[in-house]
C-alpha positions in Angstrom: 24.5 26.1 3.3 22.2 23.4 1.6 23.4 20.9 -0.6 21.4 21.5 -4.2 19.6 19.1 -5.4 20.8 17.0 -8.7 18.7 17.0 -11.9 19.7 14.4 -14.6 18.2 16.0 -17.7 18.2 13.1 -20.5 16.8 14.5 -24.3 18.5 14.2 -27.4 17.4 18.0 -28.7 20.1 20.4 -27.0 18.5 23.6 -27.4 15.4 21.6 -25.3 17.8 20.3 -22.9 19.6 23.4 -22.4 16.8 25.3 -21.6 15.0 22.9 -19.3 18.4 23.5 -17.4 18.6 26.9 -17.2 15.0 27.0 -15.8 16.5 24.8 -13.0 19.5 26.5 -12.3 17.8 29.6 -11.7 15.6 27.6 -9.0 18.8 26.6 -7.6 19.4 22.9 -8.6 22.1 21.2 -10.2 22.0 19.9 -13.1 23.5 17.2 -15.8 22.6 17.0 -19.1 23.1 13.6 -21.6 21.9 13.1 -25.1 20.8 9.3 -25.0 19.8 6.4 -23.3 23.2 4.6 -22.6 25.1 7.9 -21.4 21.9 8.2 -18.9 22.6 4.7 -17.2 26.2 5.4 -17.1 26.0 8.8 -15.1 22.7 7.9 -13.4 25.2 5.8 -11.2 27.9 8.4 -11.0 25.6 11.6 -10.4 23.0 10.0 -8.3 20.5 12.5 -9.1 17.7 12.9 -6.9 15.1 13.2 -10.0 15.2 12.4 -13.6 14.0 14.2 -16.5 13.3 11.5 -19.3 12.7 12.3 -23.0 11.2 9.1 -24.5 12.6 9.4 -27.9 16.3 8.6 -27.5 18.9 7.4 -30.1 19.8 3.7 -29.0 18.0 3.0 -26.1 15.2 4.7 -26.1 13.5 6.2 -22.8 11.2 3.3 -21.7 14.8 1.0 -21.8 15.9 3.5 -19.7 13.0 4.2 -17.1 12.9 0.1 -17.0 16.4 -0.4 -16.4 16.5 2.6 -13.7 13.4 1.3 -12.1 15.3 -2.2 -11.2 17.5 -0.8 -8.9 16.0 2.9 -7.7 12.5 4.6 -6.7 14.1 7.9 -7.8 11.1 10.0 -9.0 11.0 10.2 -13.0 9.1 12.7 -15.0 8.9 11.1 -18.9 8.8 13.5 -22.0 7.5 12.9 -25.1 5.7 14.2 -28.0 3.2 11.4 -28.0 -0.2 12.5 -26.7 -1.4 8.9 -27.0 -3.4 7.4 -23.9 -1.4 4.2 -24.7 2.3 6.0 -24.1 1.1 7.8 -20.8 -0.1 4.7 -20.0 2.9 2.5 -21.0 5.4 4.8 -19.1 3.7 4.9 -16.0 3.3 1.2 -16.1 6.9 1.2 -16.1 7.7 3.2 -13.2 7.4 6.7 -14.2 6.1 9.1 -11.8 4.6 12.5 -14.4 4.4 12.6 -17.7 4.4 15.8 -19.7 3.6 16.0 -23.8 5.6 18.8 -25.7 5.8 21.3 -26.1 5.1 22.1 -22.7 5.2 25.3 -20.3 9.2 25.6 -18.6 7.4 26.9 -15.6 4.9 24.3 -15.2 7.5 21.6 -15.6 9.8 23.3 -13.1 6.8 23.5 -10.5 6.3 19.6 -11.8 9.8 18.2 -10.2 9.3 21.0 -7.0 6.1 18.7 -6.5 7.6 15.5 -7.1 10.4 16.4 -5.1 8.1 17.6 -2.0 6.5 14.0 -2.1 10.6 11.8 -2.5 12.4 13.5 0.2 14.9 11.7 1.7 14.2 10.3 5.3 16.9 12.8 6.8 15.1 15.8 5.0 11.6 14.0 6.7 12.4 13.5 10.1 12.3 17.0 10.9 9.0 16.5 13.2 8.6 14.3 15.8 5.2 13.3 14.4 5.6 10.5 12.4 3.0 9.1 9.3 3.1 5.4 9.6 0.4 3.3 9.2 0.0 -0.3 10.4 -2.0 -3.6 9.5 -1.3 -7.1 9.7 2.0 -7.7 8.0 2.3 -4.3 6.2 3.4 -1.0 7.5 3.3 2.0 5.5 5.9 5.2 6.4 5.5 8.5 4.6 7.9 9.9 6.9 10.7 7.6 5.4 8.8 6.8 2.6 9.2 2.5 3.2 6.8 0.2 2.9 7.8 -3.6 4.8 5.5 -6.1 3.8 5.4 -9.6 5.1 9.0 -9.1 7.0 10.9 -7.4 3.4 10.7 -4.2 2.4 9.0 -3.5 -0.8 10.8 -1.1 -3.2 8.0 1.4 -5.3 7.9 5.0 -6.5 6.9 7.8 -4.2 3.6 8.2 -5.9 2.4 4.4 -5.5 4.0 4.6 -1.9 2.0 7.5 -1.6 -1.7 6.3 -3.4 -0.7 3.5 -0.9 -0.7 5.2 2.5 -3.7 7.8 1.7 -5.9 5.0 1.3 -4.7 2.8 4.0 -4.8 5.9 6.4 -9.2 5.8 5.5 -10.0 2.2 6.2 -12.9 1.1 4.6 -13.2 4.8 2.6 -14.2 4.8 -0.7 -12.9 7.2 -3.3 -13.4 8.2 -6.7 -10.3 8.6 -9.6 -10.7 12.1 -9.6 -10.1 12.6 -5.9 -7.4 10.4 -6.1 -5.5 12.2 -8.6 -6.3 15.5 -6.5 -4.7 14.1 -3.4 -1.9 12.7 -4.8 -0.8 14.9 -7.6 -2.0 18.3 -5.8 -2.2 19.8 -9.2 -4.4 19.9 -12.3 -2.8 16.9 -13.8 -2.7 16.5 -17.2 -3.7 13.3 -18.1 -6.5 11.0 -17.4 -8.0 9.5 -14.3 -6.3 6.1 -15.9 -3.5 7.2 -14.0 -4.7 6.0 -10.9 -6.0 2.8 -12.6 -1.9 1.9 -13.5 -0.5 2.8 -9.6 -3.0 0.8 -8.7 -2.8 -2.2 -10.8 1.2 -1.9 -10.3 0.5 -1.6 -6.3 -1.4 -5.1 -6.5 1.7 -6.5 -8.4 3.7 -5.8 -5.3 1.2 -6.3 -2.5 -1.2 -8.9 -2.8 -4.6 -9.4 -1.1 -4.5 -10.0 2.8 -6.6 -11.9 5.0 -7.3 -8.7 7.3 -7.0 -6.2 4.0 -7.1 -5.5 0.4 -7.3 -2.9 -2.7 -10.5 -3.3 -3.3 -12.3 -1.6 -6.4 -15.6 0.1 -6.2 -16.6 -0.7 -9.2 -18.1 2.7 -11.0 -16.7 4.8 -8.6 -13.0 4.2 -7.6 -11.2 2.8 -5.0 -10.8 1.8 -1.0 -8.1 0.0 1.2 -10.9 -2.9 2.8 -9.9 -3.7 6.4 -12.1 -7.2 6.9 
């Protein structure tokens, strides 16, 4: 029998909360539900979930706290919540760590299929090493694993969410391969994302925060067009 997978559902409306929930229960996860920011921290370490379900506007501290505080000791995948539309509060959350972002209302379905996707791309090594084909990629003081999802650069291995990791390693596996924003977000999302091709623009900008310019390689930006891992 397999072990369900854990669901911390953190929003401050219970009849929203509740029914996220039910949703996932149905698809056979487990789930926890809190009402605000400091409950979250404090079962975030006792119900190790393996994704989180973030409502921005909490009593207290309020969802970005959260996200930022969670994001200084775990890559667990986050999908924020919020009824701000804004380009600047996508933006903001994902700069903090947050992995999909959803403005409500929203479709129960869609957001169920959202953590199914999220969840496809963060399993754990032991759920990935199921083939004997493994998706590493290697250059000068950097390897890249999407089979464990690690990335060691320059000896230390470099803690980042499963959709940078990800951005990451589909570029690096196309040396020298330019591509535009919107391919980007096809490849990495695989869905009709519902933001804006800043998206990629922020995993980027937070991957070169983490893994600076080489000798042999960089992140190079084609300016007008997109992006491309530059082997010299």
């Amino acid at each position: 029998m397999s072990v369900k997978q854990k669901i911390l559902i953190v929003d401050d409306d219970s009849n929203i909360a509740d029914l996220i929930s039910l949703y996932l229960i149905k698809e056979c996860f487990e789930t926890m539900i809190v009402n605000d920011g400091e409950a979250a921290l404090k079962e975030f370490d006792r119900f190790q979930p393996d994704l989180i379900i973030l409502d921005l506007m909490l009593p207290g501290i309020d969802g970005y706290q959260v996200c930022r505080e969670i994001r200084t000791r775990s890559s667990v995948p986050i999908i924020m919540l919020s009824a701000k539309g804004e380009v600047f509060d996508k933006v903001l959350g994902l700069e903090l760590g947050a992995d999909d972002y959803m403005i409500k209302p929203f479709d129960n379905k869609e957001l169920v299929a959202r953590v199914k996707a999220v969840l496809r791309r963060f399993s754990s090594p032991s759920e990935t090493a199921v083939s004997d084909d493994i998706k590493e990629v290697r250059y000068p003081d950097i390897t890249i694993n999407l089979s464990n999802y690690s990335v060691t650069y320059k000896g230390e291995h470099i803690e980042m969410p499963p959709k940078e990791l990800e951005l990451l390693y589909f570029l690096a596996s196309s040396p020298n391969q330019v591509f535009t924003r919107e391919q980007l977000l096809d490849h990495i999302w695989g869905y009709e994302y519902a933001g804006d091709t800043r998206t990629v623009d922020v995993h980027v900008k937070r991957l070169r925060e983490k893994i600076k310019d080489h000798d042999s390689w960089r992140l190079s930006t084609v300016w007008g067009i997109g992006y491309k891992f530059e082997v010299v």
